[in-house]
Wavefront OBJ file of the C-alpha trace (Angstrom):
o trace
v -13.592 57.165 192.719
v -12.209 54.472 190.647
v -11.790 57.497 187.388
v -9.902 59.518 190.067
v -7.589 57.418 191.340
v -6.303 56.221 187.509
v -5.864 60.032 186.617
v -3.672 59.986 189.558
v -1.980 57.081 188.400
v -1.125 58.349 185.292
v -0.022 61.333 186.647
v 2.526 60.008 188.814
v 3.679 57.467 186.459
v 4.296 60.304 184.222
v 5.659 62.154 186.850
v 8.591 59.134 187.500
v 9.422 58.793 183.355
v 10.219 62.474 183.282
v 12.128 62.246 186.545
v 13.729 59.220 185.448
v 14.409 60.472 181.481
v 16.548 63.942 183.675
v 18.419 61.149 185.518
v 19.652 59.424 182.499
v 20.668 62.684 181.252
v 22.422 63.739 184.286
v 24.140 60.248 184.578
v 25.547 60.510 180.972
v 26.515 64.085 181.417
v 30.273 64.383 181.625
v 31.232 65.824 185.478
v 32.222 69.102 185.564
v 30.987 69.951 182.099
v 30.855 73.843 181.758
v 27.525 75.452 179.944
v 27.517 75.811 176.279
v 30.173 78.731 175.419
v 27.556 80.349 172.672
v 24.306 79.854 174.655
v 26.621 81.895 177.724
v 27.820 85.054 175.189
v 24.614 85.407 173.529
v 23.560 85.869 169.870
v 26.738 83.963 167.453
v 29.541 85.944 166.805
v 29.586 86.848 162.909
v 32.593 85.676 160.555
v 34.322 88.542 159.045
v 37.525 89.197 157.184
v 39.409 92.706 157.374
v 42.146 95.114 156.062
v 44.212 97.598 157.338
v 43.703 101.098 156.073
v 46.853 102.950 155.715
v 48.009 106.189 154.996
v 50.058 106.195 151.342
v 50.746 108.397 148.712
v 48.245 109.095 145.972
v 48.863 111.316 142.470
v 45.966 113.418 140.977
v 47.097 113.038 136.847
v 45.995 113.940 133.742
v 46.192 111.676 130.917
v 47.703 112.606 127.271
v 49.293 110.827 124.077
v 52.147 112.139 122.449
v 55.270 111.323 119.510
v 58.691 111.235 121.004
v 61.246 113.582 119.399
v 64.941 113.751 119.104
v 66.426 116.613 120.905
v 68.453 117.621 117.873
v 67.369 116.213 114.524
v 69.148 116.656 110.934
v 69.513 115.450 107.165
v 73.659 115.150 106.877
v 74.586 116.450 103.572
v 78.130 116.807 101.845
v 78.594 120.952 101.864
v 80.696 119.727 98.126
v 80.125 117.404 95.582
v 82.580 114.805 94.670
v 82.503 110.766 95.170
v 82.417 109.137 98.124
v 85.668 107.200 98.722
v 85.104 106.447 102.272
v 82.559 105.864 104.640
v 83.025 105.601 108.820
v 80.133 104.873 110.200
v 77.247 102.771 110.225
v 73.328 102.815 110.676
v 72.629 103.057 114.659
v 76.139 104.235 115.607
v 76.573 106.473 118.316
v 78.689 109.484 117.022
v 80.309 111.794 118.830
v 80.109 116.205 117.004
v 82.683 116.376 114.503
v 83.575 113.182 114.076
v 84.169 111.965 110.200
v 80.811 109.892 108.686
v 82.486 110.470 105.482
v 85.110 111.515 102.837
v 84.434 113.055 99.382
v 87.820 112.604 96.926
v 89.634 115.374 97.414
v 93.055 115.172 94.995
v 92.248 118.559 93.720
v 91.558 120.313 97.108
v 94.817 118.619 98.023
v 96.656 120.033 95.229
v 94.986 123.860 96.129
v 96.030 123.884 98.924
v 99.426 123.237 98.190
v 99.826 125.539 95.668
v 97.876 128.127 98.171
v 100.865 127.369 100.997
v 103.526 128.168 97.865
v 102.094 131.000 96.991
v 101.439 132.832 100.368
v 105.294 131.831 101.285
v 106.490 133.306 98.107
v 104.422 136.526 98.909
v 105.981 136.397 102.435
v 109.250 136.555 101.316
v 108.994 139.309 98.829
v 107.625 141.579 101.605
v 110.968 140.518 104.082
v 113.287 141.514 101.620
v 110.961 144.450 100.317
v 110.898 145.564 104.353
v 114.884 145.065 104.662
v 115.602 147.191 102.067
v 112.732 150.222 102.841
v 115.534 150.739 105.624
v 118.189 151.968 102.848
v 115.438 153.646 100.999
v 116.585 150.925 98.294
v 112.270 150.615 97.629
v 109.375 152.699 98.098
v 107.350 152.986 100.954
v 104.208 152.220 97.966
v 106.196 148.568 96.721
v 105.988 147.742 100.598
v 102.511 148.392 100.736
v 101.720 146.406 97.815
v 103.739 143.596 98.661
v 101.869 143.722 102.060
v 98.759 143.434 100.264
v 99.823 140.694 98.192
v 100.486 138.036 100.902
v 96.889 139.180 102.695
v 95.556 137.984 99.351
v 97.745 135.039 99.665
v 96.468 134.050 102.996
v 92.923 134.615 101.760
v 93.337 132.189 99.137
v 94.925 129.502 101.373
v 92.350 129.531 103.897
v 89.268 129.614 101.067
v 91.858 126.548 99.470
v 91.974 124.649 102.950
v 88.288 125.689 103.765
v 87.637 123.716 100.600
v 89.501 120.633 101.519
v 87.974 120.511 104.703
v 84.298 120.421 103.171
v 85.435 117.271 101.464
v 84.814 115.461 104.818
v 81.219 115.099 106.247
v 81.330 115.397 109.851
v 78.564 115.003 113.123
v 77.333 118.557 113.340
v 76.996 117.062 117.083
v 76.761 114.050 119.260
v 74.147 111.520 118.312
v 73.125 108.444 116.524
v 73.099 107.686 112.966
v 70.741 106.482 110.842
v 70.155 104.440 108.021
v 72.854 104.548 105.323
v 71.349 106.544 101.671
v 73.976 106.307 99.820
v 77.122 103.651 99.229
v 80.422 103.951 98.922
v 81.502 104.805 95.351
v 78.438 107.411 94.394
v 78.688 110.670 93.460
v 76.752 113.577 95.829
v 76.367 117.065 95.894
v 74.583 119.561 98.460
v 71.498 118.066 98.134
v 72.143 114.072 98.808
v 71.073 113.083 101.899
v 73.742 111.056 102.990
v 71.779 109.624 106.043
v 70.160 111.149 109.560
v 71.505 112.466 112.874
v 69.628 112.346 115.915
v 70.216 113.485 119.474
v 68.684 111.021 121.741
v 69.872 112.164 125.011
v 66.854 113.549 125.557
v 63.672 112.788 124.121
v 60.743 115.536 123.866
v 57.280 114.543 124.115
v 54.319 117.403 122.799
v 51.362 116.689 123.721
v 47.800 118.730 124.139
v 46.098 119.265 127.620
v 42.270 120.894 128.101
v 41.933 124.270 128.868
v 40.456 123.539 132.040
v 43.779 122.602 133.686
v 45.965 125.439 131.893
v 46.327 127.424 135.457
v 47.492 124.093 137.323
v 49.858 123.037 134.794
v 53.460 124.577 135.585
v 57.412 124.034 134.103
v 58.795 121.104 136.473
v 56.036 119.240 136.944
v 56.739 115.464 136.626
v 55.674 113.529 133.786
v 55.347 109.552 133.909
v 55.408 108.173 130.072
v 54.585 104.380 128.999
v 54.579 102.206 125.642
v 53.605 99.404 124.020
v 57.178 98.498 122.728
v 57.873 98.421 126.938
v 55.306 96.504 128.365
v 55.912 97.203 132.314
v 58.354 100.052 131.346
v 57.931 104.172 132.444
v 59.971 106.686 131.537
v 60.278 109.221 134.090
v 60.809 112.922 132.482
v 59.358 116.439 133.325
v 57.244 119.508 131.794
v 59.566 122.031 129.746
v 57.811 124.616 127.746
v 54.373 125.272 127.420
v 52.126 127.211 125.206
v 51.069 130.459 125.538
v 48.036 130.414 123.644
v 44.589 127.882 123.521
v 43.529 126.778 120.502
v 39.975 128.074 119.608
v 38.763 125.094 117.886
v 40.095 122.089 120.071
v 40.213 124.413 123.911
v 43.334 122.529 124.199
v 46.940 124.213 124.626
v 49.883 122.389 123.535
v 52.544 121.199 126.549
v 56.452 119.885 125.917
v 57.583 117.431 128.205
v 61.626 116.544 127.935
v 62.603 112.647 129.283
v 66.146 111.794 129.827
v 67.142 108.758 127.642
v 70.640 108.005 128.640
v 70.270 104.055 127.724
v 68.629 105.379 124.217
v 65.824 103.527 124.783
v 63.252 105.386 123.131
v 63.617 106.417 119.603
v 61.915 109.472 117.960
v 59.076 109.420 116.294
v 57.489 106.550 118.734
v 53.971 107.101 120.151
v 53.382 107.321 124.009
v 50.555 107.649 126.923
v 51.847 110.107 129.272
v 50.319 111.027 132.370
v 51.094 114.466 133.943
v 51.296 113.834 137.529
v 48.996 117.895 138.845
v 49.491 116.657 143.009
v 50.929 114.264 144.772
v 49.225 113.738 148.806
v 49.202 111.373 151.911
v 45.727 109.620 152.276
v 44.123 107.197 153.954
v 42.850 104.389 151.901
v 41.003 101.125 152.098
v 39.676 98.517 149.671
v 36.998 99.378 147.369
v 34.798 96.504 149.213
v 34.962 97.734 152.654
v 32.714 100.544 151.323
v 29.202 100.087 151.586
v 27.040 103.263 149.394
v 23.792 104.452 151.512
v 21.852 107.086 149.939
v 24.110 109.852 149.033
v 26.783 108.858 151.895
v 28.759 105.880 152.527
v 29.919 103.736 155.836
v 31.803 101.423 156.697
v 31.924 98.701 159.510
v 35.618 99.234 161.591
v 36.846 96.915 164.068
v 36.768 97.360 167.568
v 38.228 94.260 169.355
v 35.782 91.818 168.601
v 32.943 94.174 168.074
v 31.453 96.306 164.693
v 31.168 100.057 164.972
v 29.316 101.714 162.211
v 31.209 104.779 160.543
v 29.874 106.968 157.865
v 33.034 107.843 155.469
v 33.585 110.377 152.933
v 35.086 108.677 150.126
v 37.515 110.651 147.529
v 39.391 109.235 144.469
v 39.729 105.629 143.415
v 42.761 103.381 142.059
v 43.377 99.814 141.457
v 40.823 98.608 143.796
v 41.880 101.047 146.373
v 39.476 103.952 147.835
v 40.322 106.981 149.785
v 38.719 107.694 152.890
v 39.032 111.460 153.224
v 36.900 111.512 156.860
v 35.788 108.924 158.923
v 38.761 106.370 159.428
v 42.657 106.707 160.575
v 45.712 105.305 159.477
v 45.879 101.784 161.077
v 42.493 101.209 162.227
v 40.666 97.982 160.248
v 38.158 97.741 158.289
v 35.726 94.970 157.144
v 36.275 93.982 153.771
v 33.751 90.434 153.809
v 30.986 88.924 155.814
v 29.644 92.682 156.470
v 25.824 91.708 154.972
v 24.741 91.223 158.715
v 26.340 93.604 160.741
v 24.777 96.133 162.571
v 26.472 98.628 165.016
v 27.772 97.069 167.882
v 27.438 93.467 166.363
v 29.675 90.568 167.797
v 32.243 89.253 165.367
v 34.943 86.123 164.487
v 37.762 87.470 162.646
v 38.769 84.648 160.560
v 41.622 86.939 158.649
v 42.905 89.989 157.454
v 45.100 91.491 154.954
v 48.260 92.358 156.023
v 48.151 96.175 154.317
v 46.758 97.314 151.124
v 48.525 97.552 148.060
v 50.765 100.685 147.260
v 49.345 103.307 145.239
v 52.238 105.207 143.632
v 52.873 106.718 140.664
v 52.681 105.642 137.395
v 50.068 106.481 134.392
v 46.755 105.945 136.723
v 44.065 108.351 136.398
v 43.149 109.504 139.974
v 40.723 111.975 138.355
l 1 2 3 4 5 6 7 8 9 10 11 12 13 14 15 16 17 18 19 20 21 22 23 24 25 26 27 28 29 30 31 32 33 34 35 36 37 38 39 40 41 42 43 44 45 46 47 48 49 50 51 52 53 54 55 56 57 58 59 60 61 62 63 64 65 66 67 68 69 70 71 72 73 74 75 76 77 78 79 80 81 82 83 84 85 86 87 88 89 90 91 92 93 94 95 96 97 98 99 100 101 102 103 104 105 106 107 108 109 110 111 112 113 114 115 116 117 118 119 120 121 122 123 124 125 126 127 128 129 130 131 132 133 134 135 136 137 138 139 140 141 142 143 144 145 146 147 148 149 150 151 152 153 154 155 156 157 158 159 160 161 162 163 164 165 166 167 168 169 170 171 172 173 174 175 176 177 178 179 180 181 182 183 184 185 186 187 188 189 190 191 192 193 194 195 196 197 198 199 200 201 202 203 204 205 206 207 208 209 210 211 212 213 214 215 216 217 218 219 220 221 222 223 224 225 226 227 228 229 230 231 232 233 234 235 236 237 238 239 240 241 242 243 244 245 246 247 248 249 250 251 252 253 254 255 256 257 258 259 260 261 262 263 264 265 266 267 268 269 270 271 272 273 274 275 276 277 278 279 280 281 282 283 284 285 286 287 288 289 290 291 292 293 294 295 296 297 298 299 300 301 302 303 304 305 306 307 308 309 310 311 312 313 314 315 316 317 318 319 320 321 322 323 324 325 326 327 328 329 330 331 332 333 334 335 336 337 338 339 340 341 342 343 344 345 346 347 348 349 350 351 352 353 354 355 356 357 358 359 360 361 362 363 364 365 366 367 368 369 370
């Protein structure tokens, strides 16, 4: 009996520490203290970041290299020879057509033309006089006709004399910039001295080759974007102008001939470019690249509903500057989760500790969508 009642013991006095040790706990328990907030909503809520997606405008391009061109491009040359006894212009001026670059001496041509004016107003008067008295049948109706002939001739040679003074001055065949100078003042030319360069700069031309694979899609208009390394951060906006009608055999390439307006004269010919021929431009949805997780030969992604994960499958499409379109499975303005997706499962509880405000803009430019 004695074994029996100390098991009792002990289980009593156990009974009164436990009792006791929930007392305490109760006693220090703030009143009115509500039940733990994550023990009441179940499993954690997971941390995740998101983005919208948003509808902008994407461009489908092909990419290409090309030389810029002057629009109009010459060699000035004198159309005489002579020496130069003065020069107007200077390397890089803008020149407007006709205007003087130079003058050849001319004291001769001067003197032609002169003696060409004399000459016709001496054969002028002869056939007056000749005419007056044809009335009185004082001359034949023959001496008229010769006279008559004689100041044509006399005209003749005062335009060939004038003609002649004129080509002693080198003028802009048409509006443009100069280049360097090849020859100084003082020096003696003829027809074949290149007295310096003349280029139209207006507009600059671009050829360039494109694969035969895109020869049906490429059309006159379309827009061309065009970038260098002299302009770091620069395009030139121009368009397609002419394009060939034939495919090379050996390359299965076909030239193209885009024009670019170059008020500011910017771009110079001869310079090398990247172009990019801009085949579509379209409205899609996009998202960033990370919100896109690859399964198999499909892809999902995790959108957010309130403060709960749905599971979509997408199908993706092209791809620029960390961007991705979603061609099915999300809309404009819906968001996606761009971090903290490795434990999410459909229908999974999450914190959204931020978000992007929008994606960048996709626009234009020399990206290859392709």
């Amino acid at each position: 009996m004695s074994f029996v009642k100390q098991a009792i013991g002990i289980v009593v006095a156990a009974l009164l520490l436990f009792g006791g040790y929930q007392a305490l706990q109760l006693w220090l328990q703030p009143e009115n203290s509500a039940p733990d907030a994550n023990a009441a909503r179940g499993p954690a809520a997971i941390a995740v970041e998101t983005a919208l997606a948003k509808e902008l405008e994407i461009e489908r391009t092909l990419e290409a290299v090309g030389t810029t061109r002057a629009l109009r491009s010459v060699e000035i040359v004198p159309l005489a020879s002579g020496r130069i006894v003065e020069q107007s212009f200077a390397a890089g001026q803008k020149v407007h057509g006709g205007e003087p670059l130079l003058r050849l001496d001319d004291d001769i041509e001067n003197a032609d033309v002169k003696e060409a004016k004399a000459k016709l107003r001496e054969a002028q008067l002869a056939l007056e006089r000749a005419e007056s008295l044809r009335q009185s049948r004082a001359v034949t109706e023959a001496t008229v006709d010769q006279l008559t002939a004689a100041r044509i001739t006399a005209e003749a040679e005062l335009e060939r004399a004038e003609r002649r003074l004129a080509d002693r001055v080198v003028r802009a065949p048409f509006a443009g910039v100069t280049g360097l100078k090849r020859v100084d003042l003082g020096a003696r030319v003829d027809d074949s001295t290149v007295i310096t360069t003349l280029d139209d700069l207006s507009v600059v031309e671009v050829e360039f080759a494109l694969p035969e694979t895109v020869f049906g899609e490429v059309q006159i208009g379309l827009p061309v974007i065009a970038e260098s390394a002299a302009f770091a951060g620069k395009s030139f906006a121009g368009e397609v102008v002419a394009i060939d009608s034939r495919v090379d055999a050996v390359s299965r390439s076909f030239k193209v001939r885009a024009s670019i307006p170059n008020a500011d004269l910017a771009l110079p010919a001869g310079m090398f470019v990247n172009l990019a021929v801009v085949l579509e431009r379209r409205l899609v949805v996009m998202v960033p690249e990370e919100a896109v997780t690859a399964e198999g030969a499909g892809s999902f992604v995790f959108v957010a509903e309130g403060e709960t994960a749905r599971r979509r499958a997408v199908v993706t499409g092209q791809r620029h500057a960390g961007m991705v379109e979603i061609a099915e499975g999300v809309k404009d303005g819906e968001r996606v989760v761009i971090r903290g997706m490795q434990r999410l499962r459909e229908g999974s509880q999450i914190n959204i500790l931020g978000e992007e405000a929008e994606p960048a803009t996709v626009s234009g430019g020399s990206g290859d969508f392709g």
